[in-house]
C-alpha positions as a printed Julia matrix, in Angstrom:
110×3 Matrix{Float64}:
   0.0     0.0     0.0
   1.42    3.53   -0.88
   1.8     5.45    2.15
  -0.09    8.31    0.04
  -2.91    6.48   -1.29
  -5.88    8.15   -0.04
  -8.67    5.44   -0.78
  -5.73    3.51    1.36
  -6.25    5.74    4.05
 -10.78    5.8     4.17
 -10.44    1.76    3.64
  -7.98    1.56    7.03
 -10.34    4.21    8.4
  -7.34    6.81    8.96
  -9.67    9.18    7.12
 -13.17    9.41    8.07
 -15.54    8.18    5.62
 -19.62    7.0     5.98
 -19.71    3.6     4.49
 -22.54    2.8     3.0
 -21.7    -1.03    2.71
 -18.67   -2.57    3.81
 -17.66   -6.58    3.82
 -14.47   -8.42    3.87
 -13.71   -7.82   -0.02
 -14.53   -3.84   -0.46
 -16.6    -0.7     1.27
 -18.86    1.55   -0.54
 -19.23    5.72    0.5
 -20.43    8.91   -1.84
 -18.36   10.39   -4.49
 -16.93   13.87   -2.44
 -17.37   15.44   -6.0
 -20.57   13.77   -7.07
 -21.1    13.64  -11.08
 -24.66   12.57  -10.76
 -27.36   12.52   -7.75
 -26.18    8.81   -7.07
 -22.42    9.14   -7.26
 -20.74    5.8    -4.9
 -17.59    4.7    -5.12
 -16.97    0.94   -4.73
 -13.65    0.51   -3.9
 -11.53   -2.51   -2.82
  -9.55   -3.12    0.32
  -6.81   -4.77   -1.57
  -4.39   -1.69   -2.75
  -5.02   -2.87   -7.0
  -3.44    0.43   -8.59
  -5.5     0.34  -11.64
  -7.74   -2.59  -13.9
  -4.01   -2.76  -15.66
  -2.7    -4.07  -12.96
  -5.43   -6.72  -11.87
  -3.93  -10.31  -11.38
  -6.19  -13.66  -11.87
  -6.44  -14.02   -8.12
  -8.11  -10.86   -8.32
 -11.18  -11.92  -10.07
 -13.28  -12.22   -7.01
 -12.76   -8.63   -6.08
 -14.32   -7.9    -9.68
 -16.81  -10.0    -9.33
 -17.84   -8.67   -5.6
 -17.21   -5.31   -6.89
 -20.2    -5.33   -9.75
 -22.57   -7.41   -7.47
 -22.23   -4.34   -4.98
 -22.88   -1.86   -7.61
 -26.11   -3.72   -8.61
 -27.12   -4.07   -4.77
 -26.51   -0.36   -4.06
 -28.02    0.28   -7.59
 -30.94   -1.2    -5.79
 -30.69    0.47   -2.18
 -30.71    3.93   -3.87
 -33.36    2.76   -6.11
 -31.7     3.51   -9.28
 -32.09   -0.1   -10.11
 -35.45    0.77  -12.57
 -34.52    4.56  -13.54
 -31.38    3.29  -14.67
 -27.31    3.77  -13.64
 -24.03    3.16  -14.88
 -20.8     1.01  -13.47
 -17.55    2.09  -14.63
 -13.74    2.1   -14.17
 -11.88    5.08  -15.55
  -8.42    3.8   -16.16
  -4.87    5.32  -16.21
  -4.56    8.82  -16.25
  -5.87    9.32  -19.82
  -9.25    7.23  -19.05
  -9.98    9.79  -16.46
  -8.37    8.23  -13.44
  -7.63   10.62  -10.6
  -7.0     8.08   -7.7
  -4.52    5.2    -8.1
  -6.34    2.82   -6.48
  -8.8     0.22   -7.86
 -12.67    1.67   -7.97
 -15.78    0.88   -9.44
 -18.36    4.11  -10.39
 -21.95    3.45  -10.03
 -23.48    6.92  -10.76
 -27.38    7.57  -11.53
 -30.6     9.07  -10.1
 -31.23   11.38  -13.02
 -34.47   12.33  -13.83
 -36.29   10.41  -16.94
């Protein structure tokens, strides 16, 4: 784990966060610069610095990662308006923080 890493840091709780969901695998909390009226971050405990640098034992943390989305699409009942999962990836695709996170953004009006 970088020492810097700031998703790091709200995962270890070093910075104060409100999860919205947390297990073993990841924790969910609100986007502090939300792009959308449903703007969660999904973001693993496992420092991954980017989808380029997932290994194959990591597939599980994918796989927990979009489940969570669609749960929380569902718990902010965005599930039937309509939301979107995404990764931004490397600096060019939009990535800010170097550590491994999943989008879900929605809640716009039809």
């Amino acid at each position: 784990m970088p020492s810097d890493c700031i998703f790091c840091k709200i995962v270890n709780k070093e910075i104060p966060s409100a999860f919205l969901f947390e297990n073993d695998a990841l924790v969910v909390f609100k986007d502090i610069n939300p792009q959308a009226p449903v703007h969660l971050l999904i973001v693993p405990r496992k420092h991954i610095r980017s989808i380029n640098d997932l290994k194959d034992e990591d597939r599980s943390i994918i796989s927990e990662m979009i489940f969570s989305g669609r749960n929380m699409a569902k718990t902010f009942k965005t599930d039937t308006s309509g939301y979107k999962l995404f990764f931004n990836v490397e600096k060019g695709g939009g990535q800010e923080v170097f550590h491994l996170h999943l989008h879900l953004i929605g809640g716009f009006e039809k």
